[in-house]
C-alpha positions as CSV (number, residue, x, y, z in Angstrom):
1,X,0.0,0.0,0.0
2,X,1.1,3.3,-0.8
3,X,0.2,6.4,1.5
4,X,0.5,10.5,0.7
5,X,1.5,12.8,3.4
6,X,2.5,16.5,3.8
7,X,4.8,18.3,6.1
8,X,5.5,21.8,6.3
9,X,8.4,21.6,4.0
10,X,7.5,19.1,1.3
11,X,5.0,16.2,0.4
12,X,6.0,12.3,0.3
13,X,4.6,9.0,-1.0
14,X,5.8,6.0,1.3
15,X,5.5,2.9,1.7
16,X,6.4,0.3,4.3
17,X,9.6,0.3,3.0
18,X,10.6,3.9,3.1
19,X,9.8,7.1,1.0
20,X,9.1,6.2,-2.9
21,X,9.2,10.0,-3.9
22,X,8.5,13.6,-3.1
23,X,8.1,16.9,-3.5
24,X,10.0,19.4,-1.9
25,X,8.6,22.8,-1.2
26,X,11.2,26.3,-2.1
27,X,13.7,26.9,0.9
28,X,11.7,30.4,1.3
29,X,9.2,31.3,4.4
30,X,6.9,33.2,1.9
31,X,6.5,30.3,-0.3
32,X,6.1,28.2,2.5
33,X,3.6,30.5,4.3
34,X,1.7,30.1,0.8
35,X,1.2,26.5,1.0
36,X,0.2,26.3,4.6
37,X,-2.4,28.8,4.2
38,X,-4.0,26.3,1.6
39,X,-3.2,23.3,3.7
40,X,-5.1,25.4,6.4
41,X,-8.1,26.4,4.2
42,X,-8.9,23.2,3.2
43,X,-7.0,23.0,-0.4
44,X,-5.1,20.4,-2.1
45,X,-1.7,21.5,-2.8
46,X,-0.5,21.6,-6.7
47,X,2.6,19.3,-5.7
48,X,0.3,16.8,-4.3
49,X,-1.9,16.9,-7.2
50,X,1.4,16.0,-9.0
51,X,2.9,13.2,-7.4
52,X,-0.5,11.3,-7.0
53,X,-0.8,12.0,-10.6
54,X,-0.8,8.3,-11.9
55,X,-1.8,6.3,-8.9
56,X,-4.2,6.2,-6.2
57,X,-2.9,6.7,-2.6
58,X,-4.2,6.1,1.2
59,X,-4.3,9.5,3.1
60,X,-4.9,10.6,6.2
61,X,-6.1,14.2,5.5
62,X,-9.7,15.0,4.7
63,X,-9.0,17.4,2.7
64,X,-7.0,14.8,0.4
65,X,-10.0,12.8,0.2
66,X,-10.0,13.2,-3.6
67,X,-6.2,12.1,-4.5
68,X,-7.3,8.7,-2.6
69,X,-8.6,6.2,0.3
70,X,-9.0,8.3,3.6
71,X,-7.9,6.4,6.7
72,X,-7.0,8.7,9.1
73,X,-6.0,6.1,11.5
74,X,-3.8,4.2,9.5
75,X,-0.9,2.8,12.0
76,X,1.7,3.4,9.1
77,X,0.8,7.9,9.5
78,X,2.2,7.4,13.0
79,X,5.3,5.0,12.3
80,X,6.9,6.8,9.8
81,X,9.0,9.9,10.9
82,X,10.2,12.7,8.3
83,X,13.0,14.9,9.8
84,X,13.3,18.5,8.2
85,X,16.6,18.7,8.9
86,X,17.1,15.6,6.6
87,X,16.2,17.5,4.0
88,X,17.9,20.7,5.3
89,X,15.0,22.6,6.4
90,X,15.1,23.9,9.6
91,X,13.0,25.3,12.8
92,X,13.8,29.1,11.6
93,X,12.5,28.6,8.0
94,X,9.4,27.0,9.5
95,X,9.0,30.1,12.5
96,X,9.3,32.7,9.5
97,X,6.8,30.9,7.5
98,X,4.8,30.8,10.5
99,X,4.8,34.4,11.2
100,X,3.8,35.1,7.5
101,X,1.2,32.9,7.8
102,X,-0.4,34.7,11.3
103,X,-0.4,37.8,9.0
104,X,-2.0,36.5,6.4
105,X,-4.7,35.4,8.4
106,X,-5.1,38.7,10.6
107,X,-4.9,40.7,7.1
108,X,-8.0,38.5,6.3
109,X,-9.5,39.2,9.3
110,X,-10.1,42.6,8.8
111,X,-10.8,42.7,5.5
112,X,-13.9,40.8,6.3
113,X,-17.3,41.9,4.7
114,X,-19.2,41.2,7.9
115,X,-16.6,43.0,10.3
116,X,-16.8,46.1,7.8
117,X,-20.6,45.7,8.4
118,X,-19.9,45.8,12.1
119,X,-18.0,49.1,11.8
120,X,-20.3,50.7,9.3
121,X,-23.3,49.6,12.4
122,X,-21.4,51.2,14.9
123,X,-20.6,54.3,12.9
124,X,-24.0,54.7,12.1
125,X,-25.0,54.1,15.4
126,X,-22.8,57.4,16.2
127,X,-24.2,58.7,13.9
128,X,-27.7,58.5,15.3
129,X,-26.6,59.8,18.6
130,X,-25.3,62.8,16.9
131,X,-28.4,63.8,15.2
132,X,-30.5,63.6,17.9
133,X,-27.7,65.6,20.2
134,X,-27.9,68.1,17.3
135,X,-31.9,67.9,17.3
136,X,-32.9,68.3,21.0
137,X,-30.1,71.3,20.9
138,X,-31.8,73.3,17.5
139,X,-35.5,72.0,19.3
140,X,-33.9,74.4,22.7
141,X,-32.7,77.0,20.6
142,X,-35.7,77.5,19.0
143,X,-37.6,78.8,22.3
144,X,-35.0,81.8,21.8
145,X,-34.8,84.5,19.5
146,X,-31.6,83.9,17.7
147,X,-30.2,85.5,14.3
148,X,-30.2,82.9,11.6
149,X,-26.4,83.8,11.2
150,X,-25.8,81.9,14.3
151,X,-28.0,78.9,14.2
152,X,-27.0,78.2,10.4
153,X,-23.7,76.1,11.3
154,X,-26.0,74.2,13.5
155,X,-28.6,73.5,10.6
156,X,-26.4,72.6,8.5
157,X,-24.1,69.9,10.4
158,X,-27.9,68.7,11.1
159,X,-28.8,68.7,7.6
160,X,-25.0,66.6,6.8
161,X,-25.4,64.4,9.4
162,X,-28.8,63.0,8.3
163,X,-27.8,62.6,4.6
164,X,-25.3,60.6,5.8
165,X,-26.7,58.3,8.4
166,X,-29.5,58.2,5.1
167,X,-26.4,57.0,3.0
168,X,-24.5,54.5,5.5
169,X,-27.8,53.0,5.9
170,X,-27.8,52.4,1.7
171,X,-24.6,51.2,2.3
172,X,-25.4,48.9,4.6
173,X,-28.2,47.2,2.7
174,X,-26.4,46.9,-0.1
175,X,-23.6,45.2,1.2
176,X,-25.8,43.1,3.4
177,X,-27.5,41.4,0.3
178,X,-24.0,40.2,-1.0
179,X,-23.0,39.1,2.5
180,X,-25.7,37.7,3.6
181,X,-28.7,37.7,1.4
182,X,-31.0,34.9,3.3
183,X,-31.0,36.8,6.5
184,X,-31.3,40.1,4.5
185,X,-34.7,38.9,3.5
186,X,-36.0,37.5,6.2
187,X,-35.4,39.6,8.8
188,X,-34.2,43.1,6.9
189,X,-31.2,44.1,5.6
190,X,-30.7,46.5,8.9
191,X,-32.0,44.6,11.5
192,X,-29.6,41.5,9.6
193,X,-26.6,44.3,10.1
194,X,-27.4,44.9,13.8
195,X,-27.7,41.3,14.7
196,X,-24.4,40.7,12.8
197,X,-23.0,43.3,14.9
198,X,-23.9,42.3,18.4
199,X,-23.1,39.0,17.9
200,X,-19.5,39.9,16.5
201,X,-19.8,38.5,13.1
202,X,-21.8,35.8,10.5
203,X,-20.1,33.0,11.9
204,X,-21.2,33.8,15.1
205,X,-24.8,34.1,14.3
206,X,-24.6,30.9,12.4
207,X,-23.7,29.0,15.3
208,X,-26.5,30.5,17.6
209,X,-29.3,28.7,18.4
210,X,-32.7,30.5,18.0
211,X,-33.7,31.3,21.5
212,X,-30.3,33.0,21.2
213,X,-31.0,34.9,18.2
214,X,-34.6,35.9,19.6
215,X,-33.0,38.6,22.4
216,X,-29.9,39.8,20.4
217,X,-30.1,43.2,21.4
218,X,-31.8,42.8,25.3
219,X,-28.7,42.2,27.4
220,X,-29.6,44.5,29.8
221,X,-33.2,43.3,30.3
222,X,-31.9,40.0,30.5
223,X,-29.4,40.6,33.1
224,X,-32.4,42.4,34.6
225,X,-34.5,39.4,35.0
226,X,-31.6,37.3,36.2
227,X,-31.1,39.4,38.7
228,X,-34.3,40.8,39.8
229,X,-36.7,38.5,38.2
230,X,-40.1,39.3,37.0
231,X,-40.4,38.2,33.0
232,X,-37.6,37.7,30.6
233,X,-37.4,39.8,27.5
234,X,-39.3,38.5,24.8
235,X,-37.0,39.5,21.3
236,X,-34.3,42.1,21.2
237,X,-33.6,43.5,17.7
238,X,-35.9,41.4,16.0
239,X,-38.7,43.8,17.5
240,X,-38.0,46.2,14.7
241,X,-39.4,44.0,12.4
242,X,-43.0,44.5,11.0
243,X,-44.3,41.1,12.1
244,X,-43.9,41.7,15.5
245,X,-43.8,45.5,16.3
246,X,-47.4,45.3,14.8
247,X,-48.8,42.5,15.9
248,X,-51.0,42.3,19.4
249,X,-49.1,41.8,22.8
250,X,-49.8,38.4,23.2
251,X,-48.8,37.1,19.6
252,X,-45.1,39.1,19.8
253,X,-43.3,36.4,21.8
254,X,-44.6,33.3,19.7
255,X,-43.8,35.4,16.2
256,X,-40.4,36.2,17.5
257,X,-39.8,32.3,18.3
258,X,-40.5,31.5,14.4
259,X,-39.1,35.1,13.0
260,X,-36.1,33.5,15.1
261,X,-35.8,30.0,14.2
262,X,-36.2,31.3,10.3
263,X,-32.8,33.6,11.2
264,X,-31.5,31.2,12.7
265,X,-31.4,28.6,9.3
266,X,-30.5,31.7,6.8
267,X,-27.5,32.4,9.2
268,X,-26.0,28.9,8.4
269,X,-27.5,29.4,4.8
270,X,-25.4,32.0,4.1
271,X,-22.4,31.2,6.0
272,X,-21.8,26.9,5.5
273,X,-23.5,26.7,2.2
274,X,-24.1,30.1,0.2
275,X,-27.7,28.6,-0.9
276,X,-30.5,31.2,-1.3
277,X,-33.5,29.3,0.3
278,X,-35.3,32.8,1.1
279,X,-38.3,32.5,-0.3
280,X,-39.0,28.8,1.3
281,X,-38.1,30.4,4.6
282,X,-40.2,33.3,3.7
283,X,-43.3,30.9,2.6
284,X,-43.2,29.1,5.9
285,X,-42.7,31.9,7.8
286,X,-45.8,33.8,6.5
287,X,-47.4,30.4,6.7
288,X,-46.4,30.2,10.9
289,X,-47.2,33.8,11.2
290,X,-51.4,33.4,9.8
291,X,-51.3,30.2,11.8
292,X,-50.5,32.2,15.3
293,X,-52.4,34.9,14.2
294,X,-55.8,32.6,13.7
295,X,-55.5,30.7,17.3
């Protein structure tokens, strides 16, 4: 039997006898840093492609799964040893590589949509507050005869600010629909944007469950009822939406349950499997809505 693995510095095809051949990566920490950034996002390698090129192997990766048999617990993985220094690579090569990689990853990081959809939510959020700072003082100054001269600098940061909390909002839509375009049409594009924000990103909404979802946004009446009892907050942002800011008292809570649960499945929509399945999460959820609405 022939097995395929990878190290850091090269890939090998052994045997029981000993390596049969391999590839050896360049002796440079950016190439290097290259290949385990693939190896780390799930890709198969071009050298690996290569040397498997004419024969199948056993492997031990799941991402190799496609060059061969996998059998991760293959006893012959763990008995055979491949020094770097062998091969004259050593530790320093692999610690510069390493440190590229980290950047890489970081540099990825921030260039995130949803983490620029987190900062465009918290700017408009300032945004907001300076508006209505800048309203409740022109609302004051309006009980007191005042030249126009004086007031106009006022007016007009008012008049800016609101164009622009009117064009961050556009923004935010429109990058919500490539980002996440499930959850941008069930729950809003905004409301979508806010619950992105609180929970500190797509992934982190995707792995919530639904009761989690439901009271995004009502931390501090939670904490409330933990500590002081009385009744736990129903929905947080979610309220915003149409189907439950105007619908009766007693209906809110169970069409924030289903409102949430629907979130809940275009979350891991659009971050596992990039399917649009919005308008049979849309049926259904207009179909839960009548039914609650009926009882």
């Amino acid at each position: 039997m022939t097995y395929l693995i990878t190290k850091w510095f090269g890939t090998f095809i052994f045997d029981k006898k000993g390596i049969e051949n391999k590839i050896l990566f360049p002796k440079k920490a950016e190439e290097i840093a290259k290949r385990l950034y693939k190896i780390k996002n799930g890709e198969i390698l071009a050298e690996e492609k290569r040397l498997t090129k004419n024969f199948k192997v056993i492997v031990s990766e799941k991402r190799l799964q496609k060059l061969g048999d996998f059998k991760p617990y293959e006893k012959n993985f763990q008995a055979w040893e491949i020094n770097p220094k062998e091969f004259g690579y050593f530790q320093d090569l692999l610690h510069q590589a390493s440190i590229l990689l980290t950047k890489k990853e970081v540099d990825d990081k921030l260039k995130s949509e949803d983490l620029q959809v987190i900062q465009m939510v918290n700017a408009l959020d300032d945004l907001i507050h300076i508006f209505n700072l800048l309203s409740e003082r022109l609302d004051s100054w309006s009980f007191i005869p005042t030249p126009i001269k004086k007031i106009k600098p006022i007016n007009e940061t008012y008049s800016i600010v609101n164009k622009e909390i009117k064009n961050l909002q556009k923004q935010i839509e429109v990058d919500m629909v490539n980002i996440a375009p499930n959850i941008s049409k069930i729950a809003g594009p905004l409301i979508g944007a806010r619950l992105i924000s609180i929970a500190g990103g797509l992934n982190r909404v995707a792995s919530m469950p639904a009761s989690t979802i439901q009271i995004l946004g009502a931390e501090k009446a939670l904490f409330r009822y933990k500590k002081e009892g009385g009744r736990p907050p129903k929905h947080g942002v979610i309220f915003q939406h149409n189907l439950i800011n105007k619908s009766s008292l007693k209906m809110r809570g169970k069409i924030a349950r289903v409102l949430a649960t629907k979130i809940a499945i275009a979350a891991k929509a659009d971050f596992f499997t990039k399917k649009d399945i919005s308008d049979v999460l849309n049926n259904d959820l207009e179909k839960r809505v009548k039914e609650i609405r009926n009882l």
